[in-house]
N, C-alpha and C positions, 0 to 999 in steps of 0.2 A: 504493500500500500504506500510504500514511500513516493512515489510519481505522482500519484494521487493525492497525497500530502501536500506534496511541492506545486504541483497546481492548483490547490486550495489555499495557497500560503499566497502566491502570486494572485489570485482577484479577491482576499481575503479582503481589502480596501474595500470593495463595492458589496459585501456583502453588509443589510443593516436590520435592524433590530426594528418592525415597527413603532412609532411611537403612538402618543393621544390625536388622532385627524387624520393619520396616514389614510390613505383610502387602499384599502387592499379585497382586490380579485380577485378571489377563490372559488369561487361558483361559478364564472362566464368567463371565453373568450370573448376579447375588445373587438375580434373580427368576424368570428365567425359566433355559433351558438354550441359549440363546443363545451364539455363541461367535467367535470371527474369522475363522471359518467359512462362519457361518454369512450368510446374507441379510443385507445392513445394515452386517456386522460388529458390532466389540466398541466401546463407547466405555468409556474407563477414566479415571475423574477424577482430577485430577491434583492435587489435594487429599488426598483419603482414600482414593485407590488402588482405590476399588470398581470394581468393572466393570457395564456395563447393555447389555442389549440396545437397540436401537433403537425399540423398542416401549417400555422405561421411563425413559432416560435423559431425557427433557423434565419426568416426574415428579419426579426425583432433581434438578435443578437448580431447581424451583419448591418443592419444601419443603428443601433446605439451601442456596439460591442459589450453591449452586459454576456456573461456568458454562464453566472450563479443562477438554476431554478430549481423552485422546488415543485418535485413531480406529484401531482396528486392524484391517486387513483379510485374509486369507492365502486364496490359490489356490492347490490341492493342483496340482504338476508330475507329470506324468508319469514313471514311473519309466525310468531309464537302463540299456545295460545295465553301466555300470558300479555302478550300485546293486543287481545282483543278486549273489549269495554264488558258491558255487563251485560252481554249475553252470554257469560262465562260467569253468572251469581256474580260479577262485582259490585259495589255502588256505583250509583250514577254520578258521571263525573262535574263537578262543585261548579256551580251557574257562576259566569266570568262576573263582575264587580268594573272590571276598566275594559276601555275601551281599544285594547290593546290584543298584539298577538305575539306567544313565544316567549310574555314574560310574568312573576308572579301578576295574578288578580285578573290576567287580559286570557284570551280565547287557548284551550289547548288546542290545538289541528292536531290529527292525526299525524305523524313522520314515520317515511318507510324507514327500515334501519339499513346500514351499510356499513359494509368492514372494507377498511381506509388505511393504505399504502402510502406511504410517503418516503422519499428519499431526495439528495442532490444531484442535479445534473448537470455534468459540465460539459460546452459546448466549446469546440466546434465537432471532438470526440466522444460525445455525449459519454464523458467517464461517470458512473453511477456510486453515488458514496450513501449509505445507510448508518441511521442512530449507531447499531452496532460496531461500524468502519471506523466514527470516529471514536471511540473508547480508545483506539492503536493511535490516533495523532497528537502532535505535539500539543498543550493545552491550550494556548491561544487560538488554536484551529476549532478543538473542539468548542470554546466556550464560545467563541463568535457563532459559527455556525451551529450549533446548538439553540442558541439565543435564538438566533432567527428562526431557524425551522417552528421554536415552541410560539414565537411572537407570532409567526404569519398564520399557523392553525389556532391559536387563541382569539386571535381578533375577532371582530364581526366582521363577516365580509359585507362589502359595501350593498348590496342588497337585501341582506337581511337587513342591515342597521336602517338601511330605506324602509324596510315595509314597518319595520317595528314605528320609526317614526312619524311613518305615515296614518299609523291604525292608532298611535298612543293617543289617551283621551285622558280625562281626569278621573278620580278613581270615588266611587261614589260608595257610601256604605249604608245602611240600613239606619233609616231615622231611629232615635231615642224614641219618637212617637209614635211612630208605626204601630206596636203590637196593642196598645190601650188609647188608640185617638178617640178622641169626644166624638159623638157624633148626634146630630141635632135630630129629632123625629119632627121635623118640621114640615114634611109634604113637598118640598122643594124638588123640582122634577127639571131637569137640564135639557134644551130641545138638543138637536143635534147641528144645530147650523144656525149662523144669523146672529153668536154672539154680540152682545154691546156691555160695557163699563155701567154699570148698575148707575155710575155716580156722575160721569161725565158723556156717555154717550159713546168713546173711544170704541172704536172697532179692532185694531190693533193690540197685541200682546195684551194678552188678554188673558186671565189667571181665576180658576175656579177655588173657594178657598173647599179642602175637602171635611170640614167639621160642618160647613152652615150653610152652602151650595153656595154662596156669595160669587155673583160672577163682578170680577175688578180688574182695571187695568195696572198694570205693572210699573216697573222702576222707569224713571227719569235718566235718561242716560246721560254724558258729561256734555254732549253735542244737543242736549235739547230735545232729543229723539226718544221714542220708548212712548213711555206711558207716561200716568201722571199720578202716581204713585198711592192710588186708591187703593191696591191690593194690601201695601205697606201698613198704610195709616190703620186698614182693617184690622192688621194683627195686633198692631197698637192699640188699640182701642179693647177687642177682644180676646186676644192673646191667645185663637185659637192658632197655630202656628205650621199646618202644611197647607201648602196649594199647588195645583196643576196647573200647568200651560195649555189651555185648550187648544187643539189643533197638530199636539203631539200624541196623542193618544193613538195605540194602539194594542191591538190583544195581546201582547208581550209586556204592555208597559207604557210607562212616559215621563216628560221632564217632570219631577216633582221635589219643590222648594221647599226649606225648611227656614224659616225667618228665625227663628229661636237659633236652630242649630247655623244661620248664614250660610248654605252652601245647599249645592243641588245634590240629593237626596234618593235612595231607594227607598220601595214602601210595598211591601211582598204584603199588604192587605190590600192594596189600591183595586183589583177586581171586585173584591167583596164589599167596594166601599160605591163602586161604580152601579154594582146589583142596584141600590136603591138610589143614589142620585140621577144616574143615565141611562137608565134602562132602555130606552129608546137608541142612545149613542151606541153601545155598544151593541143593539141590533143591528145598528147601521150598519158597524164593522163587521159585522158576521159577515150580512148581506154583500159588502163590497168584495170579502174574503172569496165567497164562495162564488161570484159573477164571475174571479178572474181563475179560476179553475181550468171551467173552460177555455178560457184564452193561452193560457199555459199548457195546456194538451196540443191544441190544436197546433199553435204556431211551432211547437217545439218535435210536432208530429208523434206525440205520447201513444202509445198502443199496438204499435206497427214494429216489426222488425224490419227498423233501415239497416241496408249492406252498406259496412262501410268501405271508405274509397281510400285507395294508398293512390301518391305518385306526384309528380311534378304541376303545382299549382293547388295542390290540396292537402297542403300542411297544417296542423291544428294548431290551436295556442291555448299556449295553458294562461288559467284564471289567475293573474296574480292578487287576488281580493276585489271584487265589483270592477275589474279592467276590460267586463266583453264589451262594453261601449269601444274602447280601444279595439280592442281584438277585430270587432265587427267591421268598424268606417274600415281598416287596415288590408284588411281581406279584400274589401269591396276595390279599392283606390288599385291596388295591385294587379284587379283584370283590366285597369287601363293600359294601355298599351303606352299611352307617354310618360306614364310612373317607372313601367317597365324599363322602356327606353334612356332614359336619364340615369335612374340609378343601377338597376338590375346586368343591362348588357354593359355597362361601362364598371362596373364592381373593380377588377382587376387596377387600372387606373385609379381608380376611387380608393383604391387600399394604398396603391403605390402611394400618394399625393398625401396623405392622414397624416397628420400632426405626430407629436410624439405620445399624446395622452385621446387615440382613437375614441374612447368611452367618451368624450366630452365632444365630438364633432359629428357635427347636426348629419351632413352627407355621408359618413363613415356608417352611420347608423343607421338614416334611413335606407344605404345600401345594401348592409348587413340583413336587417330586416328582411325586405324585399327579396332577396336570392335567399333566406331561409322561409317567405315562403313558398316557392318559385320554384327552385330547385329539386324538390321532393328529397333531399339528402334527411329530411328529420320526420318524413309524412312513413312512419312504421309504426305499426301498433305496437302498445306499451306492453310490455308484461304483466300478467295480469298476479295480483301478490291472491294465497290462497289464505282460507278463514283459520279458526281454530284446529280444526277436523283436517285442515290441508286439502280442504275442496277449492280450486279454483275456478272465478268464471269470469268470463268474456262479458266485459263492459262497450266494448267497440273504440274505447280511445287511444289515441296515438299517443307516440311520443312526444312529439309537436315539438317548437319551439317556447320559451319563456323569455317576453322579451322587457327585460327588466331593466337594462341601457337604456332603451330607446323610451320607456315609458320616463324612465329619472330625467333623461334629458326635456322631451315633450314639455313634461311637466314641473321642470324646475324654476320656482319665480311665483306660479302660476296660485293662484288660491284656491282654486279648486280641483286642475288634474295633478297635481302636487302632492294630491292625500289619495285613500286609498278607497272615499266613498262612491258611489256609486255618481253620473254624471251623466247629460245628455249629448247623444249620440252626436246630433247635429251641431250643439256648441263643440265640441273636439274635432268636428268636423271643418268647420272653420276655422275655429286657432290651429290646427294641422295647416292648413292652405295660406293662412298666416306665416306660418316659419317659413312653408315652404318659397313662397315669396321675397320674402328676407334675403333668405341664401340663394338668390337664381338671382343674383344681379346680373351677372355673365351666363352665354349661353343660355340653353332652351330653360324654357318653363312651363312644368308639367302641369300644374293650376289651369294654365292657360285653357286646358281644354274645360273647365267647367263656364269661363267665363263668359256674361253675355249683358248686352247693354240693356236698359230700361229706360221705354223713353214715356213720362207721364205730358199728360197735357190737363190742363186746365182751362178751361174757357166761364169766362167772366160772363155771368146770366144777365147783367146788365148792359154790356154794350156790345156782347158778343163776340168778343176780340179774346185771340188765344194766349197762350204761354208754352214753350216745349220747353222741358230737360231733361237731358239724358245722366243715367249715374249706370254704376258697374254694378253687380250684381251674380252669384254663384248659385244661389239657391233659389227655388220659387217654394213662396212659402202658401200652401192653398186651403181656403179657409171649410169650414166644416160646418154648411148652415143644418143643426138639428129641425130645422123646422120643415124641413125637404124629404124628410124622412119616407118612407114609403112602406112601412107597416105602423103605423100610427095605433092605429086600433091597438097591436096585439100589446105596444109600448104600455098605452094607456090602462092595458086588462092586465098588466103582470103590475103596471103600478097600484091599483087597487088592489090585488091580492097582497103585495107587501103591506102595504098599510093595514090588512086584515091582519099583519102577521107572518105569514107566507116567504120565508126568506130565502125559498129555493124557486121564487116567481121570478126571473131572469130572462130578459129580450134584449137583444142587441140590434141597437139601429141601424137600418140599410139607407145609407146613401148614397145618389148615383154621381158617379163621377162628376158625367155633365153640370150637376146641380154644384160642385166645388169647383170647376173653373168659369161657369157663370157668376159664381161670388166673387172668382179675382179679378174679374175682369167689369163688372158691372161699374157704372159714376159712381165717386164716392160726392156726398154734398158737403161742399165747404161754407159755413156759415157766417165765418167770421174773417171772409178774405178780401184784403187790402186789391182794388183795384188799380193799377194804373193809369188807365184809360179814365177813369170817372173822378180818379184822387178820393175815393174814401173808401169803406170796408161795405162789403156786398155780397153775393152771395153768389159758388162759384161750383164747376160740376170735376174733377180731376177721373181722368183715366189713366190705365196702364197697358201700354202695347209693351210686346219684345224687337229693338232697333237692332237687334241680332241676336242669333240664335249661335249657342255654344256645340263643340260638335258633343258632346254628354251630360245630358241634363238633369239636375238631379231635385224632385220635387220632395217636400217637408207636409204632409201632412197634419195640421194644426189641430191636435189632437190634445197638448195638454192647457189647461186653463184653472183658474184659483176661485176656489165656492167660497159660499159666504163667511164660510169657517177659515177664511186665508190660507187654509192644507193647497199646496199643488194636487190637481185631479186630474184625471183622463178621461175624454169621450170615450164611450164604449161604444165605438161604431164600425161598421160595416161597411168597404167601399170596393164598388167595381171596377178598379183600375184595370184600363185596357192593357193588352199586350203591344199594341200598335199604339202611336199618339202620333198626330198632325197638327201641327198648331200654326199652320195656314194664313187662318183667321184671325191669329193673334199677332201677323207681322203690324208692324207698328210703319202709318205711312207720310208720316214730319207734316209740313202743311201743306194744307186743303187750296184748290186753285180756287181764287176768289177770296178766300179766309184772310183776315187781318190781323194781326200780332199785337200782343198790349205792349207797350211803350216799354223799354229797357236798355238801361245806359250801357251793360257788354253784356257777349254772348256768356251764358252761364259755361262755368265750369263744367268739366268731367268729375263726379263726385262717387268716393266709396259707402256702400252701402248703410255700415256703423261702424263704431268703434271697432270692434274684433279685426276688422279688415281696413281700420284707416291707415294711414303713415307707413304703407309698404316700398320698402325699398327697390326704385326700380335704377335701370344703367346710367341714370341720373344724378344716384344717391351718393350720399358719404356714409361712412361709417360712425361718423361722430352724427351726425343731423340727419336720417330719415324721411322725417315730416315734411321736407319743403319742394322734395326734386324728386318726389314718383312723378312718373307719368302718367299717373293715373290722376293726379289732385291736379299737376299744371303741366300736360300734353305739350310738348314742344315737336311739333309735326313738320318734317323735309315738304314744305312746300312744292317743289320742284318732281318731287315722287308723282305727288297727288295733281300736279298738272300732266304730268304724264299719262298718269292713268286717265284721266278725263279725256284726254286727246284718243285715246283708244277708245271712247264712245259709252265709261261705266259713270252710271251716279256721281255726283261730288261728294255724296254723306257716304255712299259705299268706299269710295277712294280713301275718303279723309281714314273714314273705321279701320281699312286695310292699313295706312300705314303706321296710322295710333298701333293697330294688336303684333305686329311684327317690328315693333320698336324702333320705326326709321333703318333697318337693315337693308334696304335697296328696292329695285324697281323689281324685282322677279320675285322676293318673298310676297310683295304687297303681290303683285298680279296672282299670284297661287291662291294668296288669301280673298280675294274675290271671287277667282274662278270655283272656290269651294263653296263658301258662302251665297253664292247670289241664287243657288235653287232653293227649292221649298226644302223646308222641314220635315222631314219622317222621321219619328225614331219609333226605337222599339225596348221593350224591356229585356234588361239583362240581370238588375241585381236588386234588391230590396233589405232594408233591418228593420227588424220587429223587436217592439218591443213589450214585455210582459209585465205587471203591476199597477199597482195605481198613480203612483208620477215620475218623474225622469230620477227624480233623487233616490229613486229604489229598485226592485224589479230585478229584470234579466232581458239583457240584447241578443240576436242570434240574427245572421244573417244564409240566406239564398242568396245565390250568385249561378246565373246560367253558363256551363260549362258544355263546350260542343252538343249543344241542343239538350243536356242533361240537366235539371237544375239540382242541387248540390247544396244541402245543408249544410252550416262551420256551425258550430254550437261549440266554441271555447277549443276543445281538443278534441272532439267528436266532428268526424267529417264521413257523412252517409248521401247515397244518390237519395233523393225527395221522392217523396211517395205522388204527398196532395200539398205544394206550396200552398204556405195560406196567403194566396197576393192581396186577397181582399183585406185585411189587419193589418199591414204594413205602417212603417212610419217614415222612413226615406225610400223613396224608390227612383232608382239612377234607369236613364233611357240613353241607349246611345244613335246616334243620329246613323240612319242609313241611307244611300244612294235608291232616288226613285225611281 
């Protein structure tokens, strides 16, 4: 072992001990989804703590000459039955107190177990040094490397310490008052909706006290917001001291305060206390529990044995806690073919080019990404672990990818995909399209294909002189009139049987398509609109055409909305979304010959939709300022393009459009970009996300995606051919434009 010695003496400098913050990779390759799992195992540098798969670690020590890793390997064991819960006579395992996972008080998860290999490996002769080898070396060999190996498998690795942080919540424990609260025989009966401040009227936060059914509004916060602190004064006054937040309630529980104790509170009697102040509310919940039943069946296709599907483009993704929102948009974005093209076929490149700290670069990772799910190198089913008895069975899920990078980067900064609750599909849908603008200052931009212009008009009912402007736009957001309904009756007779009681009287509303884009497109009336032509405020009709059509269109079905009870809700509706859409009808045609324009000093702006999507960087941008030099807020168009193209016989608004979306790049991209554009609109459907629950903050995402005429359920790690897509429940549904 003395050669081996002497080469451990020689990079014994670069070998280090981690400290408090080092971020250390021991669960993931930075390039690939490689893992200690996986074939090869993990090699984790003992330098910079990266982890590489086997496939890149010879890379990573040729361009930073580290050549210390430590190789980690783990094989999953067999479960025992003493690893099984209590279906083996155990007790049941102690209801978690925090909001946490992995540590005392927070969620136990089940973990497979694994017996885990570790050794050093020295490159460029991959020499293999083992705990044992160094016992023979000199001791300054042994105690450094020592050190390190016990520091790099002690630490957290940077993903666990992510989800832990992301799930950690404050740790609440059982009121003092819980087991003997007062409670009032006073008749007091709580409706289920419609709250108001007994004292003030406040609609907002809003707090039932649970001794005396007092409904009050709550604390004064430092900004003047909240309540106005009726609930407070109550306990003051009567010193009965728990209350609920109404609108947290549900069959599990809810925020429950203890003014006495100052802090938010458990209250393991709070059902029994519900028995007689809400007995109505919590039929409600019953009822809402049991209507989405069925919707969880169907959409997730419960009762059938689907086959599932191995192979290249039908990789699963495992759940990393409330992430199928992630998982689903992710899946979907990657049957685009310009997702593909950017980062997928250029991978190689895109790894060459990665900084030194890969985990932390946006393109690094949404390339990685994309070719794990692409590639089919992780689409094999998992091992199925057996019970007590060592019976194993077949779940149908793969091994999938875990993409835990990509979700940390996403979401770092962010307030909401930053943690680990649960999120709506379509806000991640846009802050995704967001980044991805960001970093596409140069070269193509795969966004680009959702993109499409919206041009509203307004005409002044008084002098009848118009208004256009046009803004950018990625989503068509299409409204949901219930009153369009087309079983009304049977709505109406399941509503009178619940009212009898009846909590398994359940109809779901059929609405017809036609009936939601005759909503988006209908006058909206403007009441209170400032004329220019007349100089005062009058009353005015705005429409909405499409001034172009993106070649993948992705509509939002407005599904969620907030009852009286301020809880977010979901329309429980029914829609016949076609397989074909034409929207013909909806081309948008600037102005009317004869029509006259109301008065304005410049042509308006090119404006981003909202906030999510303002201040994108386009080849304009700086890196320090943003805001000022997209071309999207202030378009600076090659005039000389757009005479060109005119002189060839197209539009001026078509010309101008061509050389705005191809970024003044020259006279042959613009001509492309019109020659595609200038037909009609057809698409067709290719993908949709469904989503299960009662609002976006909860629930379960799953997306179909049409694969070579198949359509193809992803359900997190589950990836089966579709029996009966449920298209009509959807909540995003992406159409891709086809040639007429």
């Amino acid at each position: 072992m003395a050669d081996v010695g002497e080469v451990l003496m020689s990079v014994l400098s670069t070998i280090r001990v981690p400290k408090s913050g080092d971020r250390v990779h021991k669960d993931e390759c930075a390039l690939s989804f490689a893992s200690p799992e996986s074939e090869g195992g993990l090699f984790v540098c003992m330098n910079t703590f990266l982890g590489f798969g086997s496939q890149y670690v010879e890379r990573h020590y040729k361009r930073t000459g580290q050549r210390a890793y430590l190789h980690i390997t783990r094989t999953r064991k067999p479960k025992s039955e003493d690893d099984s819960s209590s279906a083996a006579g155990h007790p049941p395992k102690k209801k978690p107190t925090r909001l946490a996972i992995g540590i005392e008080g927070g969620f136990d998860v089940d973990q497979d177990q694994y017996e885990e290999d570790i050794k050093v490996v020295i490159l460029p002769d991959r020499l293999e040094v083992t705990s044992d080898d160094l016992t023979t070396m000199p001791e300054v060999v042994r105690e450094r490397v020592s050190r390190s190996m016990a520091g790099i498998m002690a630490a957290d690795s940077v993903s666990h310490a992510l989800q832990v942080q992301q799930w950690d919540g404050e740790v609440r424990q059982e009121s003092k008052h819980a087991a003997d609260l007062k409670q009032l025989d006073n008749g007091v009966k709580i409706p289920p909706s419609g709250w108001r401040c007994e004292v003030c009227d406040l609609q907002e936060n809003i707090w039932m006290n649970l001794t005396d059914g007092k409904v009050l509004c709550g604390r004064r916060y430092f900004d003047g917001s909240g309540g106005n602190n009726h609930a407070l004064l109550h306990f003051k006054e009567t010193g009965y001291p728990l209350a609920v937040k109404l609108g947290t309630i549900t069959p599990d529980g809810a925020d429950v305060y203890s003014y006495d104790e100052d802090e938010m509170v458990l209250d393991s009697k709070l059902a029994d206390i519900f028995l007689t102040l809400t007995e109505r509310t919590m039929t409600e919940l019953e009822i809402a529990v049991n209507q989405r039943v069925g919707e969880w069946e169907v959409i997730q296709e419960s009762g059938t044995t689907l086959r599932p599907m191995f192979g290249p483009g039908l990789t699963g993704m495992k759940n990393l806690g409330n992430s199928c929102y992630l998982n689903s948009v992710m899946q979907v974005l990657f049957t685009v073919p310009d997702f593909e093209e950017k980062y997928v076929k250029n991978i190689v490149k895109i790894i060459d080019e990665a900084p030194s700290d890969p985990s932390q670069d946006f393109k690094t990772q949404v390339a990685k990404l994309g070719y794990g799910l692409l590639s089919g190198d992780h689409s094999k089913a998992a091992p199925d672990s057996g019970d007590e008895n060592g019976v194993s069975e077949s779940r149908g899920d793969q091994i999938g990818i875990a993409p835990r990078m990509f979700k940390a980067l996403v979401g770092r900064g962010h307030p909401e995909f930053s943690t680990n609750r649960q999120q709506d599909a379509q806000e991640f849908l846009l802050h995704f399209i967001n980044m991805v603008e960001r970093n596409c200052r140069s070269g193509t931009n795969p966004s680009e294909a959702f993109k499409f212009l919206v041009e509203e008009k307004i005409v002044c009912e008084q002098s009848q002189k118009a208004k256009y402007t046009q803004r950018v736009d990625y989503i068509v957001q299409l409204p949901v009139p219930m009153d369009q309904a087309t079983n009304t009756e049977e709505l109406q007779e399941a509503e009178r049987r619940r009212e009898l009681g009846d909590s398994s009287a359940t109809v779901r509303a059929q609405i017809p398509f036609t009936s939601c884009m005759a909503a988006l497109t209908e006058p909206e009336v403007l009441t209170d609109f400032w004329s220019s032509a007349v100089q005062a405020k009058t009353t005015a009709t705005k429409t909405m055409r499409f001034a172009s059509f993106p070649d993948y269109l992705v509509i939002q079905i407005k599904k969620f909305t907030f009852g009286l009870d301020w809880v977010p809700k979901k329309l429980d509706v029914s829609i016949d979304v076609p397989d074909t859409l034409d929207l013909s009808a909806l081309r948008a045609t600037g102005q009317l010959p004869g029509e006259e324009l109301l008065p304005e000093v410049a042509p308006p702006p090119l404006m981003t939709p909202d906030v999510e999507v303002k201040g994108i960087l386009g080849s304009y941008g700086t890196e320090e300022d943003d805001s000022l030099y997209s071309p999207l807020l202030s378009p600076v168009l090659d005039e000389s393009t757009v005479l060109q193209l005119c002189e060839m016989g197209f539009p001026l608004e078509a010309c101008r459009k061509a050389v705005y979306y191809t970024g003044n790049s020259g006279i042959d991209a613009a001509m492309n970009w019109v020659m595609t554009h200038m037909e009609d609109p057809e698409y067709e459907l290719f993908a949709f996300i469904s989503h299960m629950g009662t609002s976006t903050m909860c629930g379960h995402y799953v997306c179909h995606i049409k694969k070579d005429q198949q359509w193809v359920i992803f359900n997190d790690q589950k990836v089966c051919a579709s029996e009966k897509p449920p298209k009509d429940l959807g909540y995003l549904y992406f159409y891709r434009r086809v040639a007429d």
